[in-house]
mmCIF file of the C-alpha atoms, coordinates in Angstrom:
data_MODEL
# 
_entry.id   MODEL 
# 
loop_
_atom_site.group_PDB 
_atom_site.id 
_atom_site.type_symbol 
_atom_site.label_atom_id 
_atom_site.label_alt_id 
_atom_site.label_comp_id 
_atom_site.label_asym_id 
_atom_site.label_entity_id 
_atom_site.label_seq_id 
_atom_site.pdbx_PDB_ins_code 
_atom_site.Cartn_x 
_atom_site.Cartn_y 
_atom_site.Cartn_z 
_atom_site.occupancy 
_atom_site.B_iso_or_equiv 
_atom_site.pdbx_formal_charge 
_atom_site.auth_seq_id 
_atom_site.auth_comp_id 
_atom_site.auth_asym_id 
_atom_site.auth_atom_id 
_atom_site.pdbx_PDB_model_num 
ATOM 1   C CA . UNK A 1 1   ? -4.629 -15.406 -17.687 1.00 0.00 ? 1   UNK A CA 1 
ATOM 2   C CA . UNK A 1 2   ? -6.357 -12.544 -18.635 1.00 0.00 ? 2   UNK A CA 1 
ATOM 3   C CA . UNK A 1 3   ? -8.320 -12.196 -15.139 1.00 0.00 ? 3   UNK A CA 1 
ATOM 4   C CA . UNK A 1 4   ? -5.402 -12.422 -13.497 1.00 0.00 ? 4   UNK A CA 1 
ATOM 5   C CA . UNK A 1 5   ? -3.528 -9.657  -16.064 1.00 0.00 ? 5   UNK A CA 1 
ATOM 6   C CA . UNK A 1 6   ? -6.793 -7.861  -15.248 1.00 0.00 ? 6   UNK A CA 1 
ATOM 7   C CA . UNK A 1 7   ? -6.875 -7.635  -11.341 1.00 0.00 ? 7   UNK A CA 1 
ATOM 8   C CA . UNK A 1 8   ? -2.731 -7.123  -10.985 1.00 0.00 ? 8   UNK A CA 1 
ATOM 9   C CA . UNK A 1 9   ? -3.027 -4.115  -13.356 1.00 0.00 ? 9   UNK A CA 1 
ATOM 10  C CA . UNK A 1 10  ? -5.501 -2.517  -10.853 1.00 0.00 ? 10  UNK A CA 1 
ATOM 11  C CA . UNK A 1 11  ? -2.795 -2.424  -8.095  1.00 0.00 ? 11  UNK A CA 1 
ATOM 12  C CA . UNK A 1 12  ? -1.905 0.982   -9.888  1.00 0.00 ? 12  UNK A CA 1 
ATOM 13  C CA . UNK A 1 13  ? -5.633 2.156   -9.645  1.00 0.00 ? 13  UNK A CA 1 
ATOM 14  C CA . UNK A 1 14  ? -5.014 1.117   -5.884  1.00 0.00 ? 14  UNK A CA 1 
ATOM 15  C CA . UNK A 1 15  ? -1.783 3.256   -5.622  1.00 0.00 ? 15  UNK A CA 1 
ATOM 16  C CA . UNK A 1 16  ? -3.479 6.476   -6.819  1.00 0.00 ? 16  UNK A CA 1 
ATOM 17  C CA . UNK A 1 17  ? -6.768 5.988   -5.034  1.00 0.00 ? 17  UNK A CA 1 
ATOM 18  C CA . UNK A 1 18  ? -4.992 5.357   -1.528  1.00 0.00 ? 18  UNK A CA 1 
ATOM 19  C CA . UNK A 1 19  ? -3.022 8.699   -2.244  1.00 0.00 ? 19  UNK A CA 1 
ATOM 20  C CA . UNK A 1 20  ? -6.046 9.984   -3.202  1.00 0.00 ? 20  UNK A CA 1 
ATOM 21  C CA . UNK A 1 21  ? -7.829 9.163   -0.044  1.00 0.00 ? 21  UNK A CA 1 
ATOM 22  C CA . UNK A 1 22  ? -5.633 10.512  2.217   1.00 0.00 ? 22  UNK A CA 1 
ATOM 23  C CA . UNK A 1 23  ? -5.335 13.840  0.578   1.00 0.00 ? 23  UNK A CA 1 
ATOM 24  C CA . UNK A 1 24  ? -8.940 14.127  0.369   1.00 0.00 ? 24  UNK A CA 1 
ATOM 25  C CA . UNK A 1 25  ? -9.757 13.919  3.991   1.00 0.00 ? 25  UNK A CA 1 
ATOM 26  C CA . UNK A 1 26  ? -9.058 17.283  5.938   1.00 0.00 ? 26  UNK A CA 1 
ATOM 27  C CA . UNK A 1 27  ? -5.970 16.974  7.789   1.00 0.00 ? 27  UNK A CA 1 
ATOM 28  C CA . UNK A 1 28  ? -7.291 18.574  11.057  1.00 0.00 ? 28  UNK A CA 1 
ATOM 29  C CA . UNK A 1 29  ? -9.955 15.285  11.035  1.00 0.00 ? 29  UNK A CA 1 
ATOM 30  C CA . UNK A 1 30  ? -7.055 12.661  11.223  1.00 0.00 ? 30  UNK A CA 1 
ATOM 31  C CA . UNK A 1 31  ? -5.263 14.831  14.171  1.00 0.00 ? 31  UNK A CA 1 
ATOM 32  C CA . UNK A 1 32  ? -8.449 14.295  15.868  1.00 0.00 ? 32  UNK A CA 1 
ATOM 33  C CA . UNK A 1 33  ? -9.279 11.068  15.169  1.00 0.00 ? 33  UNK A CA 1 
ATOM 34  C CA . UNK A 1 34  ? -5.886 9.510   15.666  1.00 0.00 ? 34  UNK A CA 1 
ATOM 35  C CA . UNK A 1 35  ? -4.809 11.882  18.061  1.00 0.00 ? 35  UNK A CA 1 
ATOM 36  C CA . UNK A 1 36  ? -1.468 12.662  16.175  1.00 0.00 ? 36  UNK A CA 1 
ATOM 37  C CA . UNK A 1 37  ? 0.195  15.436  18.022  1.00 0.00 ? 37  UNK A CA 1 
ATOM 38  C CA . UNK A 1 38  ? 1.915  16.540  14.953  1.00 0.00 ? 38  UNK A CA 1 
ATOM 39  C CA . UNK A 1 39  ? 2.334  19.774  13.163  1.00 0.00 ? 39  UNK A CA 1 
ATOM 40  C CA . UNK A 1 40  ? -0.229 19.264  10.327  1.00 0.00 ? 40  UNK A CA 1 
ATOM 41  C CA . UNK A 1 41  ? 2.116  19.550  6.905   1.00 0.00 ? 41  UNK A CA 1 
ATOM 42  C CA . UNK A 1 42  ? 4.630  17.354  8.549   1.00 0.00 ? 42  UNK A CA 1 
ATOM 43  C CA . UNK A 1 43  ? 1.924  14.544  9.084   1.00 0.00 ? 43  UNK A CA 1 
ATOM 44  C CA . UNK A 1 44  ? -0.048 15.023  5.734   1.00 0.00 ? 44  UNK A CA 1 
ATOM 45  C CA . UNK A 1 45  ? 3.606  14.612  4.129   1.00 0.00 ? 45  UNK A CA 1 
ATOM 46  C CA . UNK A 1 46  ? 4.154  11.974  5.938   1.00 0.00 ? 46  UNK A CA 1 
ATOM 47  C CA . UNK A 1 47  ? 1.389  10.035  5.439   1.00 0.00 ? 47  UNK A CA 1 
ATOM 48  C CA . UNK A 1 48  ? 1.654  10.385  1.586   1.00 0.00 ? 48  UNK A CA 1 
ATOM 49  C CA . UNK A 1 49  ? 5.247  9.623   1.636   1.00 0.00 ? 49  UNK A CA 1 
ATOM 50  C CA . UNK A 1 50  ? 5.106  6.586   4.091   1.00 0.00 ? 50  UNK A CA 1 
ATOM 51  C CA . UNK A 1 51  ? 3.237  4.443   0.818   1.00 0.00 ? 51  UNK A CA 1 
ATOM 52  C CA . UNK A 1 52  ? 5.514  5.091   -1.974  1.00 0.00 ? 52  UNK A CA 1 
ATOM 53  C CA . UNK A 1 53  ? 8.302  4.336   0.865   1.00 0.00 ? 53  UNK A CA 1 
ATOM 54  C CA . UNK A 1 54  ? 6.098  1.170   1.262   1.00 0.00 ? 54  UNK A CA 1 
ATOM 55  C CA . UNK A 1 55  ? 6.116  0.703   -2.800  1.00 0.00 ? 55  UNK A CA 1 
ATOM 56  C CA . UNK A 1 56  ? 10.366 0.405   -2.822  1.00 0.00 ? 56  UNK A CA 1 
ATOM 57  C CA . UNK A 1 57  ? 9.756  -2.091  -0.894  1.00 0.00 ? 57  UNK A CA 1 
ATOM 58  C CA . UNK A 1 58  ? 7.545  -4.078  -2.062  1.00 0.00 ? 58  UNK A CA 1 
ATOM 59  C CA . UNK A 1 59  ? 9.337  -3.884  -5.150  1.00 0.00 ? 59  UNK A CA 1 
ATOM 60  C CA . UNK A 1 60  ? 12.667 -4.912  -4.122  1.00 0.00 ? 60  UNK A CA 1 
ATOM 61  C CA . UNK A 1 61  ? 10.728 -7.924  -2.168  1.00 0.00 ? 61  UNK A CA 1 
ATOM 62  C CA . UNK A 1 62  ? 8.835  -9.139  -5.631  1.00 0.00 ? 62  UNK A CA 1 
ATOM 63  C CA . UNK A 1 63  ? 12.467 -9.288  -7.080  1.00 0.00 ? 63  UNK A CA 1 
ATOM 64  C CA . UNK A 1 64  ? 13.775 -11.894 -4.296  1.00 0.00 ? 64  UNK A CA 1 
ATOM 65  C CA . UNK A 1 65  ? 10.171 -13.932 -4.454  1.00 0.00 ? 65  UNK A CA 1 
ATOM 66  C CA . UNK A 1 66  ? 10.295 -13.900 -7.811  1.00 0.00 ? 66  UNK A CA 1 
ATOM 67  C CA . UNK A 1 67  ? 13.177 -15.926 -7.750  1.00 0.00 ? 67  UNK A CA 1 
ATOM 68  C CA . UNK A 1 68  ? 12.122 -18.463 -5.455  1.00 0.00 ? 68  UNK A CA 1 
ATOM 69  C CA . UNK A 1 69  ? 8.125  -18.913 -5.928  1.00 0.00 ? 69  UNK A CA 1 
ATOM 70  C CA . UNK A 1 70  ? 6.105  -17.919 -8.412  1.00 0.00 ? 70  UNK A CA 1 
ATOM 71  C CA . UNK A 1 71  ? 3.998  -15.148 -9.448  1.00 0.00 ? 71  UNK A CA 1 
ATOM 72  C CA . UNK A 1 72  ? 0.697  -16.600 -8.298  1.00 0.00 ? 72  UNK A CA 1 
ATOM 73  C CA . UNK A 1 73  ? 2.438  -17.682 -5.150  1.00 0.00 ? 73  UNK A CA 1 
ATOM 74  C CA . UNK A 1 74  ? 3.747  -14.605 -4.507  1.00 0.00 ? 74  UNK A CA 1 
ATOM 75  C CA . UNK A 1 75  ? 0.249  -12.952 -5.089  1.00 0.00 ? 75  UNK A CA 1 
ATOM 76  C CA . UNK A 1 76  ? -1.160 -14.818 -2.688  1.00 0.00 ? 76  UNK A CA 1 
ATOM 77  C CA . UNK A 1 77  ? 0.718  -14.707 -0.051  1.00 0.00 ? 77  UNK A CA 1 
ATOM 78  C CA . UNK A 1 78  ? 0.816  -10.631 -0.501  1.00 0.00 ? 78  UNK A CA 1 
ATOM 79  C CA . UNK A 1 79  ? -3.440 -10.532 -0.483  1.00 0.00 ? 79  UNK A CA 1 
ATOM 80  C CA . UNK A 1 80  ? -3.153 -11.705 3.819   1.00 0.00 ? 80  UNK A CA 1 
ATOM 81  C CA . UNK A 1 81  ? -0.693 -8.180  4.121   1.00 0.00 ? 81  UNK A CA 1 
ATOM 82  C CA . UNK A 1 82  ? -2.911 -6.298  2.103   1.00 0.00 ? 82  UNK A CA 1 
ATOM 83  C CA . UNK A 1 83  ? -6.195 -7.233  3.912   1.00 0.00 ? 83  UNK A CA 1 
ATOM 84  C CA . UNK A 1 84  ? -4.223 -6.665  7.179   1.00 0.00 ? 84  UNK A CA 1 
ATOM 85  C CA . UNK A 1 85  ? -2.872 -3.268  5.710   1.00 0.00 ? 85  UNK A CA 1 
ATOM 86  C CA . UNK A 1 86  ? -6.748 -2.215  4.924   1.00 0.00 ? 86  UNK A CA 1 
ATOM 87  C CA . UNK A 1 87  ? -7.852 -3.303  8.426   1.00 0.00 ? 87  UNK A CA 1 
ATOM 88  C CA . UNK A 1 88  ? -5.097 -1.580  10.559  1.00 0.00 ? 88  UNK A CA 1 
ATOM 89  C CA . UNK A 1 89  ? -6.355 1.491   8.705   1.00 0.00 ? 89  UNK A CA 1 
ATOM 90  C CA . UNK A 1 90  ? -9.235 1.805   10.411  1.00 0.00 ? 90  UNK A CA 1 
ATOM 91  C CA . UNK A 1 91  ? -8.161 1.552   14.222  1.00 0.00 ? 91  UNK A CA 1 
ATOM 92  C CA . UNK A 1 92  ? -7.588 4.935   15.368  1.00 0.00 ? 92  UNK A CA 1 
ATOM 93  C CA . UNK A 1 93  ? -4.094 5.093   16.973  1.00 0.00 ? 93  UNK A CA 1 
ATOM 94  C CA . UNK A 1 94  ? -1.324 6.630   14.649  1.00 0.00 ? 94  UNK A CA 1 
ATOM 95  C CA . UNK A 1 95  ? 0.822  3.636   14.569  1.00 0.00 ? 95  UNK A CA 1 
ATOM 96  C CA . UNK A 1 96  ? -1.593 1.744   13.068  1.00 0.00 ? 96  UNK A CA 1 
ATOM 97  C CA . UNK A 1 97  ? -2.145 4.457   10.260  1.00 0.00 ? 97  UNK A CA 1 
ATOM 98  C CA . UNK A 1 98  ? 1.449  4.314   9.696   1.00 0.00 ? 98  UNK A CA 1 
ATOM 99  C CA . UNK A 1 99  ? 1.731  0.615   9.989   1.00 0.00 ? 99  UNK A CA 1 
ATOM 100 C CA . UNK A 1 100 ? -1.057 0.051   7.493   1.00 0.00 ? 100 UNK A CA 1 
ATOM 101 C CA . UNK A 1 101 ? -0.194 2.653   5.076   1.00 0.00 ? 101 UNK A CA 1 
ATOM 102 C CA . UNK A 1 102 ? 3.070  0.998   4.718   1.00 0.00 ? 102 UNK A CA 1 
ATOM 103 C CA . UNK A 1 103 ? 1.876  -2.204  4.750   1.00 0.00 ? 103 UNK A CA 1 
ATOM 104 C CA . UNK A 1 104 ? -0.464 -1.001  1.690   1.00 0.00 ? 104 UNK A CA 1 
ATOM 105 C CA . UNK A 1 105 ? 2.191  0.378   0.166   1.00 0.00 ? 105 UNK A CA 1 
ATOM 106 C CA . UNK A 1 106 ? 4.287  -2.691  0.169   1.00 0.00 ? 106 UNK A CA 1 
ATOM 107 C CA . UNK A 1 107 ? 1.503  -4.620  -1.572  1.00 0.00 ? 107 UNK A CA 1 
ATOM 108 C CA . UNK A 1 108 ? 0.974  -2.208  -4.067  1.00 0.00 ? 108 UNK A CA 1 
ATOM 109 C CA . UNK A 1 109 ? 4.772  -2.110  -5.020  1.00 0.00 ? 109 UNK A CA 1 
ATOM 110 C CA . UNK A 1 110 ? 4.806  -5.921  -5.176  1.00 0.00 ? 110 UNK A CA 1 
ATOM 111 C CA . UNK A 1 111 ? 1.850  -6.057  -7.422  1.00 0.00 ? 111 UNK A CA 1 
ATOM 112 C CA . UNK A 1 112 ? 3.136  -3.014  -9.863  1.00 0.00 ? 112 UNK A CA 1 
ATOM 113 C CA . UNK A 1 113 ? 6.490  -5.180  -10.128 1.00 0.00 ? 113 UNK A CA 1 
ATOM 114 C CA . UNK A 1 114 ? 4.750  -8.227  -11.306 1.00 0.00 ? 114 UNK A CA 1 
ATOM 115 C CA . UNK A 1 115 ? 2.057  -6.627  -13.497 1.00 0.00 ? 115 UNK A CA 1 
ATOM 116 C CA . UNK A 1 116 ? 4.160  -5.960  -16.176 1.00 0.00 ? 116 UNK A CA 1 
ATOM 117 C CA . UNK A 1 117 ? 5.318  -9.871  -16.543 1.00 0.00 ? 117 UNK A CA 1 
ATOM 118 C CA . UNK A 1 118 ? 1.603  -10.998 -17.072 1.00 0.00 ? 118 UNK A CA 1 
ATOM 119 C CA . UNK A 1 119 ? 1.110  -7.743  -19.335 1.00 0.00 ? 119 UNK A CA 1 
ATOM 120 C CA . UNK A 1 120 ? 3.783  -9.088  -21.517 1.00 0.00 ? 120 UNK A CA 1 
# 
């Protein structure tokens, strides 16, 4: 119980590191390697908007799964989005950067929701 306390709490460590990855790369070296034709504070508030966005949602989703499976169902069946959210990151076209960013955001919401019912 504790493990799994352990690794849901570190969904928040997740949430501030992805932030904290995409702030730390210089925004001219995504417009060149995604070839986003974008003016450059649009896109870098985009992209650090797009995973909180991703966050409400995955929170309101944990409410309805909550309901009908439980937690360590749920938790499992959010790993396959977040593994898919991690690899869309790394093609180079702009709708996967969006897509995956989301995607990671989601997860991350989902996993914040349900940390504080094993914390408790």
């Amino acid at each position: 119980m504790i493990a799994i306390a352990l690794s849901v709490s570190l969904s928040a460590v997740m949430f501030g590191y992805s932030l904290k990855e995409i702030t730390s790369i210089p925004i001219q070296v995504i417009i060149d390697n995604y070839e986003i034709e974008v003016d450059e504070n649009l896109l870098q508030g985009l992209l650090i908007a797009i995973m909180p966005f991703g966050g409400l949602f995955g929170s309101l989703a944990a409410k309805l799964w909550i309901k009908s499976i439980t937690r360590r169902q749920g938790m499992n069946l959010a790993l396959p989005f977040l593994i898919t959210s991690i690899t869309l990151v790394q093609f180079t076209t702009a709708a996967t950067l969006f897509i995956g960013r989301f995607l990671e955001g989601m997860c991350v919401g989902y996993y914040v929701s349900i940390a504080p019912i094993y914390l408790k």
